[in-house]
Each structure stands twice: as C-alpha cells, then as structure tokens.
N, C-alpha and C positions, 0 to 999 in steps of 0.2 A: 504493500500500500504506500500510495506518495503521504509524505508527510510536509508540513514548510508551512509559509508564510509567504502570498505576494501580494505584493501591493502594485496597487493599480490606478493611476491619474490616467482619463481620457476623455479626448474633447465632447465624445456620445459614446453609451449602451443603450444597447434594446434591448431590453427583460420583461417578458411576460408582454409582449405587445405592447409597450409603452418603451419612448423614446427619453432618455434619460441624457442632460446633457448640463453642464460638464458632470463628471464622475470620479468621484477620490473615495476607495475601498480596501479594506485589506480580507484577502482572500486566503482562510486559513484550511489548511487541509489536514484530515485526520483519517485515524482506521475506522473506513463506513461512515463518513461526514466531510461533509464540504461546510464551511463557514463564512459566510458573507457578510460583513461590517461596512455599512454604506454609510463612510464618515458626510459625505458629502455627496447629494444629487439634486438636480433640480428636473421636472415635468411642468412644460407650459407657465415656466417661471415661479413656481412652488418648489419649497425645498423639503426634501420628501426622505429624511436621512432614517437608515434602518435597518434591517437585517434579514439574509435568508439564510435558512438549514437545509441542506439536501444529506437527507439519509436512504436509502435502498426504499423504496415504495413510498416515500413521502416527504413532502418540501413543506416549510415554515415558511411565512414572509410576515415582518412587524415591520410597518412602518409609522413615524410620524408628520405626518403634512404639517407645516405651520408658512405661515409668510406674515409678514406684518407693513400696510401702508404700502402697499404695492397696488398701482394700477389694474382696475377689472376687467377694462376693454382687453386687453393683450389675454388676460387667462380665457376669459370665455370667447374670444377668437381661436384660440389655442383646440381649447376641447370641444368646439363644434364645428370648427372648420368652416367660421363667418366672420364677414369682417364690419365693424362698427356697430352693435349690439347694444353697447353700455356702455357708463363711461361712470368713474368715480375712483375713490381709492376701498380699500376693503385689509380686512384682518381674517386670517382664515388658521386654527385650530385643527387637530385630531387624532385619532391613532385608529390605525388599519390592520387587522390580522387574518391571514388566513393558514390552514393547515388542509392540504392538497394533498388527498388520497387517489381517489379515483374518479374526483370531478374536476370540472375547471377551476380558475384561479376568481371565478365572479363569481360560481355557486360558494366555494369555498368561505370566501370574503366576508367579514364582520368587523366590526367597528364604528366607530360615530366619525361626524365634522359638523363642526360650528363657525358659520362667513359671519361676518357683520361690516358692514358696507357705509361711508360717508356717504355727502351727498352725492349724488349723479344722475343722470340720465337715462332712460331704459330709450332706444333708439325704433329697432324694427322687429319686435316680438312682435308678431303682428296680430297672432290670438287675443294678446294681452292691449296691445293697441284699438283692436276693435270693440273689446271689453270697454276699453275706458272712454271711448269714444261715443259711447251711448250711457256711460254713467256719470261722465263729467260735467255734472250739472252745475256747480257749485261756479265756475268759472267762467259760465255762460251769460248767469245772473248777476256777476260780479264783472259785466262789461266784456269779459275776455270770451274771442272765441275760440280755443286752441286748434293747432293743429298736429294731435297727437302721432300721424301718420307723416308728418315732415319733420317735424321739430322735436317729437318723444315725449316724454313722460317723466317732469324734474322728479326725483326724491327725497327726500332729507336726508333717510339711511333705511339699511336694509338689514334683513335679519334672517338665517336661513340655520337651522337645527337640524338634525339628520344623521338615521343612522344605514347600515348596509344589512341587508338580510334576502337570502334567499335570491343570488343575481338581482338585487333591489336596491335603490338608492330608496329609502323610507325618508320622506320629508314626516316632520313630527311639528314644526313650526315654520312658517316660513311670513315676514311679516313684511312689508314696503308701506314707508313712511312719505306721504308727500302733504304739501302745503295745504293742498284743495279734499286729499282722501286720506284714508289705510284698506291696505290690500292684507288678509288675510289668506296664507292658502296652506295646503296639508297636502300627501298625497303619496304616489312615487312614481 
C-alpha cells in the first residue's frame, strides 16, 4: 500500500462535478484510505474548505461553505449559468456532509446553508417579476408606476435558511425584504 503525504496547489479541480478553483490540499495516503484536506477551494466564488475519505466501498465528503460580503450577481450567474439576475452583497454560512455508499453524491448529501443578503436588486426572475407585477400595489398609489420587468425589484435584504435532504435543497425560510412589500417563500 502507498503511504505519504502530497500536497497539492492548483489553478482548478473537478471533484464530484463541481469545478473547484484555485485549490490548496494535502493528500494523505494510508492502508485502505485516501485523505483529502481541502485547506483551500473556492466554487463560483464561495470558499468551500473540507475534507474527503475514500475507503474501499465508501467516500466521506465534509465541507464548509462560508463567504462573507461578497457580490450575489457573480455567484448566482455562477450556478445557473445566467447572467444579470441580482445584484447586492450577501453573507453565506454552512456545512455539507455526505457518506457515499451506493448512491450518488446528491442523494447522499445532508446538511444546512444560511444566505443573508444587503440591499439589491432581483433583475429577471421572471416568475417572481410577474408575481410582483400584479401585486405591486403599494407603488402605484404612491405615484410610482414601476417597471418591474426592466428595472427589477429593489430589496433591502434577503434571507434564505435551508437544509439538503433526499437530492433536495429544503428551503425552510426564505424571506425578501423590500421598501413597498415582504416576500415570504418555503419550498425546494
């Protein structure tokens, strides 16, 4: 069996279908274990530092997301593959675990994340734009006639709770704070 230690600085890894970039790990190797210490990674500008175990029939992966004060637009361009969406800064918390038997790495999956979001602008959701667009009374009568489909939907801040269950992202709160409403939603 190999034994050692390497270490590992590179500009990108892909692990588990996620594009990790840059990458600082040490790679530790044991009899019937591989060790993975991810001092350092970032996903779609989150830094996501953590650990995987690879033993004979089963992988561990622990991670922690955190980012703090970092632009929203650039992450959810990132993970939806769109561009101009939102705009604000945001604080984003959590910890992630799976242990991989003989499912995927999504059924696997468990743990929470908690976003909480300044002000900004929600741009071209457009389910959520046509929502507000027939309930944005408030700004009507108040002289303004918005144009929620050009101009978005200001916020004050944003609030999203949530955990991972069963290939599931579980929203358990999700709350949007603006001048004229609040948007309540749940779901997954």
């Amino acid at each position: 069996p190999l034994k050692g230690i390497l270490r590992v600085n590179t500009a990108q890894m892909n692990i588990i279908g996620l594009s990790f970039k840059p990458v600082a790990a040490n790679i530790t190797f044991r009899p019937n274990e591989i060790f993975i210490n991810i001092t350092h990674a970032d996903v779609c500008d989150i830094s996501v530092p953590g650990s995987v175990k690879l033993i004979p029939r089963s992988t561990t992966l622990s991670f922690q997301p955190v980012s703090r004060n970092q632009k929203l637009g650039p992450v959810i361009d990132c993970i939806w593959n769109e561009k101009d969406l939102v705009s604000g800064a945001y604080d984003l918390s959590g910890q992630l675990a799976a242990t991989v038997t003989n499912q995927t790495v999504a059924e696997a999956l468990g743990g929470n994340l908690e976003m909480n979001a300044g002000a900004g602008r929600i741009y071209r959701f457009n389910m959520l734009a046509k929502i507000l667009a027939l309930l944005n009374f408030t700004e009507i009568f108040r002289g303004k006639i918005p144009d929620i489909f050009r101009t978005g939907f200001a916020y004050d801040s944003m609030r999203a709770d949530g955990y991972f269950q069963d290939a599931q992202f579980i929203l358990k709160e999700g709350i949007i704070e603006g001048s004229s409403m609040t948007i309540y939603v749940e779901g997954s």
